[in-house]
C-alpha positions as CSV (number, residue, x, y, z in Angstrom):
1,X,34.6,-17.2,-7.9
2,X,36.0,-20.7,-8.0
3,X,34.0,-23.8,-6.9
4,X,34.4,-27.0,-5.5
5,X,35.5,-30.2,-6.4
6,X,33.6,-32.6,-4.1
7,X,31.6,-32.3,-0.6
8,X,34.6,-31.6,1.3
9,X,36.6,-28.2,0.3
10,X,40.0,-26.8,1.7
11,X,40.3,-23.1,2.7
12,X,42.4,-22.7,-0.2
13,X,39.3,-24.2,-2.1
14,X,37.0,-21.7,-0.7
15,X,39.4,-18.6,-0.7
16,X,39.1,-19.2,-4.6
17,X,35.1,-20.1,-4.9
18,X,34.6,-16.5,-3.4
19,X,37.1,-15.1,-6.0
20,X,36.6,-17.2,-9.3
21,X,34.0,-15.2,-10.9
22,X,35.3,-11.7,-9.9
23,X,35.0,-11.9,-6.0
24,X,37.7,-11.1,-4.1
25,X,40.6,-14.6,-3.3
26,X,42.3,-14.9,-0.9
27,X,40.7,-15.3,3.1
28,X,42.3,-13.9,5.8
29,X,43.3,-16.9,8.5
30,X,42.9,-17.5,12.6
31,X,45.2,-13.9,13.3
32,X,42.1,-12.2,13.4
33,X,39.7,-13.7,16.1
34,X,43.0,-14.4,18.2
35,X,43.7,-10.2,17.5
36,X,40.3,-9.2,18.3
37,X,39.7,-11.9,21.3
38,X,42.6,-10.1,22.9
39,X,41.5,-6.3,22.5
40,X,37.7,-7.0,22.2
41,X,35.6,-8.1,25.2
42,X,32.4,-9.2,22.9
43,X,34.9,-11.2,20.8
44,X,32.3,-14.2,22.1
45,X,31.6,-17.5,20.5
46,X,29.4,-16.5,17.6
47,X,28.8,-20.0,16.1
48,X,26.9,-22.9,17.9
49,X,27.0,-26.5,17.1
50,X,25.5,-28.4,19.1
51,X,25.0,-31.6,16.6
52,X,28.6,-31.4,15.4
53,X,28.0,-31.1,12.0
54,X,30.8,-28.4,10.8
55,X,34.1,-29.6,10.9
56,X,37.4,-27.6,13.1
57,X,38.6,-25.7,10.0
58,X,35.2,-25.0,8.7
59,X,33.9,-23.5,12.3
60,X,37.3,-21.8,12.8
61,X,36.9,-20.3,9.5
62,X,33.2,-19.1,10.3
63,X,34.0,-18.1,13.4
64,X,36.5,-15.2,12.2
65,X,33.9,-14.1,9.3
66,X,31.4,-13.5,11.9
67,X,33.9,-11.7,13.9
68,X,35.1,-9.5,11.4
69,X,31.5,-8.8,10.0
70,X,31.0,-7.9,14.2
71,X,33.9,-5.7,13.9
72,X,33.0,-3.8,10.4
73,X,29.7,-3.3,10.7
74,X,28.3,-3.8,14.8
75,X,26.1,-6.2,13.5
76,X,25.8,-9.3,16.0
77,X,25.2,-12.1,13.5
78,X,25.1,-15.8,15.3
79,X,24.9,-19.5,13.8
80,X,22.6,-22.1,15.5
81,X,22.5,-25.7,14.6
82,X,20.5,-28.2,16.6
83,X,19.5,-31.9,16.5
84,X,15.8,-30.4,17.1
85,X,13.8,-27.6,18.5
86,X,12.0,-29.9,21.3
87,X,8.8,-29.6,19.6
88,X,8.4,-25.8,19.4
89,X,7.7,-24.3,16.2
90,X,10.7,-23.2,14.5
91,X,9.9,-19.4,13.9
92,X,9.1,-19.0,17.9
93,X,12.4,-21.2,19.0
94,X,14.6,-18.9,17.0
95,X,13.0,-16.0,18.5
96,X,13.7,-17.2,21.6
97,X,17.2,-17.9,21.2
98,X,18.2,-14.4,20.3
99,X,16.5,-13.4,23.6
100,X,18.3,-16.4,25.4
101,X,21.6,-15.3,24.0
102,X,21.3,-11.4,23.6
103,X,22.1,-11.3,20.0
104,X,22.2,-7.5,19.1
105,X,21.4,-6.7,22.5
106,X,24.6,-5.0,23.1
107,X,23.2,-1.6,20.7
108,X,19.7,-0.4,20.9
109,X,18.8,-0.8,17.5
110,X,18.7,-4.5,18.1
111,X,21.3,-5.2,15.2
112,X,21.4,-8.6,15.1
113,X,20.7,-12.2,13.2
114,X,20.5,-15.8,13.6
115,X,20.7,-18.6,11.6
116,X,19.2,-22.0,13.4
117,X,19.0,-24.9,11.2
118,X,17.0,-28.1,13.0
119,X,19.0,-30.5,11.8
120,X,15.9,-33.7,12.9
121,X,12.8,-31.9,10.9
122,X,15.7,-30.1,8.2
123,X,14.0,-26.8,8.7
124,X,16.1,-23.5,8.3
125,X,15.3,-19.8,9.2
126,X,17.1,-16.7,9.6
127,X,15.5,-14.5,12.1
128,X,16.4,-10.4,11.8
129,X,16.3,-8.5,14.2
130,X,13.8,-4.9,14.1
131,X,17.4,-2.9,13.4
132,X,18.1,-5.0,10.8
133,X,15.0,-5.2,8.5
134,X,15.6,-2.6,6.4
135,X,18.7,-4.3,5.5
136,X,17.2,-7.7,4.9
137,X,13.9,-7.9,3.6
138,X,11.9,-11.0,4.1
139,X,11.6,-12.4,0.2
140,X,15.5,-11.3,-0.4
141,X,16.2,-13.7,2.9
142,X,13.8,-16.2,1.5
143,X,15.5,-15.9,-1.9
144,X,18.8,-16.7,-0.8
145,X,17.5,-19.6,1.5
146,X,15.9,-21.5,-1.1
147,X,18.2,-20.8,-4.1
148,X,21.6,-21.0,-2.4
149,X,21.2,-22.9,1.6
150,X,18.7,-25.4,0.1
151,X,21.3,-26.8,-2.5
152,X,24.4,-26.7,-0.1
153,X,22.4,-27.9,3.0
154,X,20.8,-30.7,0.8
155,X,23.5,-31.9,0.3
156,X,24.9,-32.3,3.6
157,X,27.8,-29.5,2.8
158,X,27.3,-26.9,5.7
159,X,30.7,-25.4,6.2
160,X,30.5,-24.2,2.2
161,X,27.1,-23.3,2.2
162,X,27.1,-21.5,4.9
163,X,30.5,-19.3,4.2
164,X,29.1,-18.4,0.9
165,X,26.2,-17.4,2.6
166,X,27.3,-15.3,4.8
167,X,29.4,-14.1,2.0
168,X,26.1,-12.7,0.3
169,X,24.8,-11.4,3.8
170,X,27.8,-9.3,4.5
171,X,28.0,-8.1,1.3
172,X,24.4,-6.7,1.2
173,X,25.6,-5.2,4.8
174,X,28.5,-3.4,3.7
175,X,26.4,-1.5,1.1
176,X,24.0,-0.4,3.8
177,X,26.9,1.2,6.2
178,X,27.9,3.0,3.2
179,X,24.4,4.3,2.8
180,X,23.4,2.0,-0.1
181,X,19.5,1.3,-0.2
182,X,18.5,-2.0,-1.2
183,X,17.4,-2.0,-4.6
184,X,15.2,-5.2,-5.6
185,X,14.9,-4.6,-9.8
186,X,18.0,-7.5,-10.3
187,X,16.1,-10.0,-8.2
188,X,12.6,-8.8,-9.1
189,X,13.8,-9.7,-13.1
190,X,15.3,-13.2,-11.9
191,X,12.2,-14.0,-9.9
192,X,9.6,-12.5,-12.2
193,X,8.3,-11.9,-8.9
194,X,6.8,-8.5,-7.1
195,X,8.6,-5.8,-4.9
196,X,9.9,-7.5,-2.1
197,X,8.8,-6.3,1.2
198,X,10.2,-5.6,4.8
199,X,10.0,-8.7,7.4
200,X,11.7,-10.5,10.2
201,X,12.8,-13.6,8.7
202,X,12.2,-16.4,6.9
203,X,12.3,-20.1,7.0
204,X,12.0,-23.3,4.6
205,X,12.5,-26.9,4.5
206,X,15.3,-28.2,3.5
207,X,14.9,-31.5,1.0
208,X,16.9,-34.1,0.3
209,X,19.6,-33.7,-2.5
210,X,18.6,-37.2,-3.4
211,X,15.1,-35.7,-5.3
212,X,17.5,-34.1,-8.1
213,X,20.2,-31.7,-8.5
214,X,20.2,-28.6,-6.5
215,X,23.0,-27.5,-8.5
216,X,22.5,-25.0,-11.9
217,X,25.8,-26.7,-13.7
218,X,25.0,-27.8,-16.8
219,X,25.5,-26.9,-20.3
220,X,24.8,-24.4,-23.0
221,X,23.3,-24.7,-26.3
222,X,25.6,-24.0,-29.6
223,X,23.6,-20.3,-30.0
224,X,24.4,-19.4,-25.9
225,X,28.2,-20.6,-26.8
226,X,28.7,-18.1,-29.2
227,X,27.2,-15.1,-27.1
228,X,29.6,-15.5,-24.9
229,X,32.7,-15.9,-27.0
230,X,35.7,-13.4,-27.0
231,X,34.7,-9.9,-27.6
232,X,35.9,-7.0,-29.5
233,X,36.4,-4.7,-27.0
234,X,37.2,-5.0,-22.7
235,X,33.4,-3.2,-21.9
236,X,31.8,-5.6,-24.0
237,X,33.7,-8.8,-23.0
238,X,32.2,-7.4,-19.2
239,X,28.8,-6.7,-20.9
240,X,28.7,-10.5,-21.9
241,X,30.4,-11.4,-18.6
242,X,27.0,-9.3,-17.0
243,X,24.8,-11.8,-19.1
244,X,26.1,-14.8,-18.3
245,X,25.5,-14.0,-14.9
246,X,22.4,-13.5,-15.1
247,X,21.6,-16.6,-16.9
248,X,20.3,-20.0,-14.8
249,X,22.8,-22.2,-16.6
250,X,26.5,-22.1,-15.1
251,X,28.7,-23.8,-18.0
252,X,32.1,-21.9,-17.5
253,X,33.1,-23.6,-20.7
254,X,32.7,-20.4,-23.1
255,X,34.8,-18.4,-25.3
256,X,34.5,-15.3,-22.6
257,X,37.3,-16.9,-20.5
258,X,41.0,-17.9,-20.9
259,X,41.5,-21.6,-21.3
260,X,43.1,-21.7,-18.0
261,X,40.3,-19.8,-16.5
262,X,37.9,-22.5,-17.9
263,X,39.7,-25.4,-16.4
264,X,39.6,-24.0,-13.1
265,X,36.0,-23.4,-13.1
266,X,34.4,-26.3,-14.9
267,X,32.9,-28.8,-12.8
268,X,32.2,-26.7,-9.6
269,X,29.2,-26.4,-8.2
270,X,27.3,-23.3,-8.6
271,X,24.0,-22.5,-6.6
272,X,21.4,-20.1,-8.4
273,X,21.5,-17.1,-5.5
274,X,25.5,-17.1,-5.2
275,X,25.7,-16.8,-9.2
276,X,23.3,-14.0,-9.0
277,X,24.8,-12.5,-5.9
278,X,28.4,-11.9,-8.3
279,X,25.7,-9.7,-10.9
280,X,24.4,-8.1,-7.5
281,X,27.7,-7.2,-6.9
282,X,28.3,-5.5,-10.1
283,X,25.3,-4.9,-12.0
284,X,24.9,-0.7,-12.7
285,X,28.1,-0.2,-11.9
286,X,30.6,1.6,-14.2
287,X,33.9,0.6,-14.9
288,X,36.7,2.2,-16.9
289,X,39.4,0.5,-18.5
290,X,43.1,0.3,-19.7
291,X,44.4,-1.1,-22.4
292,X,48.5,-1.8,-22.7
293,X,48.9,-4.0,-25.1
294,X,47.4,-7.4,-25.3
295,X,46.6,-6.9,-21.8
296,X,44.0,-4.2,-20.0
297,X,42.4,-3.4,-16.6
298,X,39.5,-2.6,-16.0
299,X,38.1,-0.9,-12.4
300,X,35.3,0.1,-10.5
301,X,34.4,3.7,-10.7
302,X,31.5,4.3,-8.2
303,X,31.8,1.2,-6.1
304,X,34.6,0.3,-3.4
305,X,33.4,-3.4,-3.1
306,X,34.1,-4.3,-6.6
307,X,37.4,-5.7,-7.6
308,X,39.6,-5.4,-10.8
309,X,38.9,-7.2,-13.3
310,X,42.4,-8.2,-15.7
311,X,41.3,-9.6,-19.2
312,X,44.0,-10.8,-22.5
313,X,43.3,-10.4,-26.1
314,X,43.6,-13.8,-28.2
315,X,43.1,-14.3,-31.6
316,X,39.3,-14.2,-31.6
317,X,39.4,-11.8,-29.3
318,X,39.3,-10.4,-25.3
319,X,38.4,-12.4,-23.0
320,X,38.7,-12.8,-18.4
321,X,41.6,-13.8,-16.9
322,X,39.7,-15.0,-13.6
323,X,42.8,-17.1,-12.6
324,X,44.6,-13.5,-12.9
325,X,41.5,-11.9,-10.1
326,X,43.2,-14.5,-7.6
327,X,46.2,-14.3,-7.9
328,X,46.3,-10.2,-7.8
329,X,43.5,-9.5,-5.4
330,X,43.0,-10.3,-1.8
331,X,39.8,-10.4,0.5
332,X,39.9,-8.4,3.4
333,X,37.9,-8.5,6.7
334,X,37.7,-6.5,10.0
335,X,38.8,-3.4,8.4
336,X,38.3,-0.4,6.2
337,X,38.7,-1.9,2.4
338,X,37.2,-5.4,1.4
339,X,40.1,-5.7,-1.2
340,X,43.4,-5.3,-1.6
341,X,46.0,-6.3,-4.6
342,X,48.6,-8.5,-3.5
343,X,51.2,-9.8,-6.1
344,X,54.0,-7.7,-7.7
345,X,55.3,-10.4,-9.6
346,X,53.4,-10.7,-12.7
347,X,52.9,-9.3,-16.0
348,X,49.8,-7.2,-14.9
349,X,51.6,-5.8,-12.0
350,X,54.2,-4.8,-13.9
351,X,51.9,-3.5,-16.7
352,X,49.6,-1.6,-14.8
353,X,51.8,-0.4,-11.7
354,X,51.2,3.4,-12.2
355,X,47.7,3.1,-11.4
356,X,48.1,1.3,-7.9
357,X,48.4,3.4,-4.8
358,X,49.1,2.5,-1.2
359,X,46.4,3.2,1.7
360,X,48.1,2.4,4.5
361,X,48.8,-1.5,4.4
362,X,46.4,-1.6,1.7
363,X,47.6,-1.6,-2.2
364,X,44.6,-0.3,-4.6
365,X,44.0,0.8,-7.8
366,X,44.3,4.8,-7.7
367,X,41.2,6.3,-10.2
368,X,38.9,3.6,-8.2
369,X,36.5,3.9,-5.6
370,X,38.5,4.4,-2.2
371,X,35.9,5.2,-0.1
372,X,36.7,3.1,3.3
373,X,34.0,1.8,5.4
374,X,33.3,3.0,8.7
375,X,34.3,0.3,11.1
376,X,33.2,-0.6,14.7
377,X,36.9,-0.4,15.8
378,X,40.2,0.5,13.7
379,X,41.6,-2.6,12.4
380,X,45.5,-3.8,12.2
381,X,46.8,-6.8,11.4
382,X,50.4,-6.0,13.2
């Protein structure tokens, strides 16, 4: 999962921040909500800003993610930002807005969610609807709120913050459709805090970046440095990947990664919730590898979210090759697999081509989890 370089950040930027760390690269651009507006009647506006706070590329780019996440999953997920609430408390103007703009009202299960942010009072909340709670519990959406919206937000960088967000949201929503219970022991051990109950929402303030850092860059002590140095072996250069993540310290300036890997990383800001989110992703998973050479592979067994992971041996040892994760592997949205591998010209390609196998336009690795999700509608991008 690359980063960012300053307040402002290209698409290209944040096609790599989702990938950097093992997420998926490349996103998918303004084809789809122009596909879907002319084949889906609810292909509505989905995001409302009504301060003019998220720039064109930024809303365009939203826009489609809330589409496609529509289109995988039914779930009617809206963005509200407003100068204020006109002196209603926050909790009972959100409520009222997904009344006033029948979010989730086209199912029964009233399958929907809305983010208002009042940008006068800089008070956030993300109301779930009754469908949805199961999926969301209150003290997970509070998590993410005030570890990952509250840095971003803080510091006046919506468009980011809130892609990555939604990045997290959809992720926890694509484990539900395939049945996936939310499990809270990774959080619970990153909070030190108690089972984290069912609820409608959650809310916070959000403070000024000027009161201190609401980043977790910084910088490792000599003993951390040489925990996360090159390994002997694929599984435990992922082990030690594993434990990085679940540190509070993002300092991508270790041993574990290529040089080039290191570069592209350093200097980006991290929030604590996204950098969890990535051990989310793949903690208790199991993964089997391939080694060819100085090169291997390893792959998800028992999760179709998880991409490949391509690591090198050096001299000291194996290490990631992130900058390999985007150029090989491609995000997809709207449609049955989240990833796809995209680039036949390069060494691991070429190394590892007997394991890849073609799902209709979709290139994955064979002895992987294939299992497709079950979409709203069937997705094509011709």
């Amino acid at each position: 999962m690359a980063f960012i370089t300053s307040a402002r950040v290209s698409k290209r930027t944040l096609g790599l921040l989702v990938c950097a760390l093992g997420l998926v690269a490349v996103w998918q651009s303004g084809f789809l909500t122009n596909y879907y507006q002319a084949v889906d009647p609810d292909a509505r506006e989905r995001l409302y800003d009504k301060v003019g706070i998220i720039q064109q590329i930024d809303k365009r780019g939203l826009e489609e993610h809330l589409l496609a996440l529509y289109i995988e999953s039914d779930v009617d997920m809206r963005i509200l930002l407003v100068k204020d609430t006109g002196g209603q408390p926050l909790e009972e103007f959100a409520l009222e807005n997904m009344h006033k703009l029948k979010i989730g009202a086209t199912n029964r299960e009233e399958r929907g969610v809305l983010l208002v942010f009042d940008t006068l009072n800089r008070r956030l909340r993300i109301e779930v609807g009754y469908g949805l709670e199961g999926y969301f519990p209150d003290a997970f959406i509070s998590y993410v709120i005030r570890n990952h919206a509250q840095a971003f937000f803080s510091a006046s960088n919506y468009g980011l913050g809130l892609e990555l967000l939604l990045r997290m949201l959809h992720h926890r929503i694509r484990e539900a459709v395939l049945g996936n219970q939310f499990d809270p022991t990774v959080i619970n051990v990153l909070e030190h805090r108690g089972y984290l109950s069912s609820g409608a929402g959650a809310a916070a303030t959000i403070y000024d970046s000027r009161n201190g850092n609401p980043f977790i860059n910084g910088s490792l002590n000599n003993a951390q440095q040489d925990k996360f140095a090159p390994q002997p072996t694929p599984e435990e250069t992922h082990q030690r990947y594993l434990e990085w993540l679940a540190s509070d310290v993002f300092d991508a300036r270790v041993g574990l990664f290529t040089k080039e890997t290191q570069n592209h990383l350093a200097g980006l800001p991290m929030t604590k919730a996204f950098f969890h989110q990535i051990l989310l992703e793949e903690y208790g998973k199991h993964y089997k590898s391939d080694i060819r050479g100085n090169l291997a592979l390893l792959y998800c067994v028992d999760s179709p979210f998880a991409s490949p992971h391509f690591l090198v041996k050096g001299v000291d040892g194996w290490q990631l090759d992130i900058i390999a994760e985007i150029r090989n592997t491609q995000n997809q949205l709207g449609g049955p697999y989240t990833w796809g591998w995209r680039d036949w010209q390069n060494v691991y390609a070429q190394t590892f081509f007997d394991h890849l196998v073609r799902f209709g336009q979709t290139v994955r690795i064979k002895e992987g989890d294939n299992r497709p999700l079950r979409t709203r509608r069937p997705y094509s991008r011709n």
